[in-house]
C-alpha positions as CSV (number, residue, x, y, z in Angstrom):
1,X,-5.7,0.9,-2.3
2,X,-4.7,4.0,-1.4
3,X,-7.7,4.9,0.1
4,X,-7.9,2.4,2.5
5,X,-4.3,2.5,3.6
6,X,-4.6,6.3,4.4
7,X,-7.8,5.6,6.5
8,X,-5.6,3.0,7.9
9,X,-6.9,0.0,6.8
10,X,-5.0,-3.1,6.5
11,X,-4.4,-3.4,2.7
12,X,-4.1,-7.0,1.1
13,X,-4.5,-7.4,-3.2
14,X,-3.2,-9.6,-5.9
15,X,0.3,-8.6,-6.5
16,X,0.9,-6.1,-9.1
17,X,4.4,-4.6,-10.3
18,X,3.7,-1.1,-10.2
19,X,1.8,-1.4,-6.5
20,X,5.2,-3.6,-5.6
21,X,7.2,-0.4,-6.6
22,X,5.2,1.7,-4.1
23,X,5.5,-0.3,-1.1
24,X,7.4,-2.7,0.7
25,X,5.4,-6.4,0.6
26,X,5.0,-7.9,3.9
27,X,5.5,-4.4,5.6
28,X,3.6,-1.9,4.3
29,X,0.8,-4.0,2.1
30,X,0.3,-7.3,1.8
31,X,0.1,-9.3,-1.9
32,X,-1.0,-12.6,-2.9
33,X,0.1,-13.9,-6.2
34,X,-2.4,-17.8,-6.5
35,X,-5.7,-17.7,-4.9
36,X,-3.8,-20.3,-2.5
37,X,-1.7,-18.1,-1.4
38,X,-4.5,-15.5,-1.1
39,X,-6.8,-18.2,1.6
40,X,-2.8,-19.0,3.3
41,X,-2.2,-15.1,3.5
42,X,-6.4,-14.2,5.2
43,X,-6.1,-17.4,7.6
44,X,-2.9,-15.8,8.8
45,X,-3.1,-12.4,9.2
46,X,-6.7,-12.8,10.4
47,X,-5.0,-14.8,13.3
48,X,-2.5,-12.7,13.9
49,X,-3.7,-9.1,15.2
50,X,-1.0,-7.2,16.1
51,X,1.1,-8.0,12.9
52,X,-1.8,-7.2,10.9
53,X,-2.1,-3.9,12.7
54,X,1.5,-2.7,12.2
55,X,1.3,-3.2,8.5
56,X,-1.8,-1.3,8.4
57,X,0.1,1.6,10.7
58,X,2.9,1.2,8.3
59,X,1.0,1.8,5.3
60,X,-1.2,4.4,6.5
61,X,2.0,6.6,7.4
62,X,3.3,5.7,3.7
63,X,0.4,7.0,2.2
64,X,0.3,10.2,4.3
65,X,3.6,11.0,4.1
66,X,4.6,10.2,0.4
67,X,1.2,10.1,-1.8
68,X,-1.1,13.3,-0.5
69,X,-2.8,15.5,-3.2
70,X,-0.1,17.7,-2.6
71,X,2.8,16.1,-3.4
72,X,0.8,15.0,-6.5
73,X,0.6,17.8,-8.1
74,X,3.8,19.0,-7.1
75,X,5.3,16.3,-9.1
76,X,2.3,16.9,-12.0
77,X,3.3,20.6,-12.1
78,X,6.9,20.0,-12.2
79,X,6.7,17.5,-15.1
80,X,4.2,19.8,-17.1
81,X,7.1,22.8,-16.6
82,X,10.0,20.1,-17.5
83,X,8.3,19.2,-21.0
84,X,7.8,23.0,-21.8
């Protein structure tokens, strides 16, 4: 996922509670939870361009500004000097 929101794809997956803590559904990603809602969610945004490209933009800047190899091990190396 976070692959192709940083390239700036447009990012829709079953919903998953740790995903859900990462970014804002509806704005940032998109998340199905019944493969109904999954065919309701594609016929939509596939119909609906612009909306479909903000959430994409919106996720993209997400993932570039919060989740970069960088800040990773930022937080890695402060965690490993924390349980010394």
């Amino acid at each position: 996922i976070m692959d192709i929101m940083g390239a700036g794809g447009f990012a829709m997956t079953n919903f998953c509670p740790e995903t859900a803590e990462l970014f804002e559904e509806d704005k940032e990603i998109v998340m199905f939870r019944t493969p109904e809602k999954l065919v309701e969610k594609a016929g939509y945004y596939l119909s609906h361009e612009k909306e479909r490209e903000r959430i994409a933009n919106a996720g993209q800047k997400k993932v570039l500004q919060e989740f970069t190899y960088e800040k990773k091990l930022k937080k890695l190396m402060e965690w490993v000097e924390q349980t010394n």
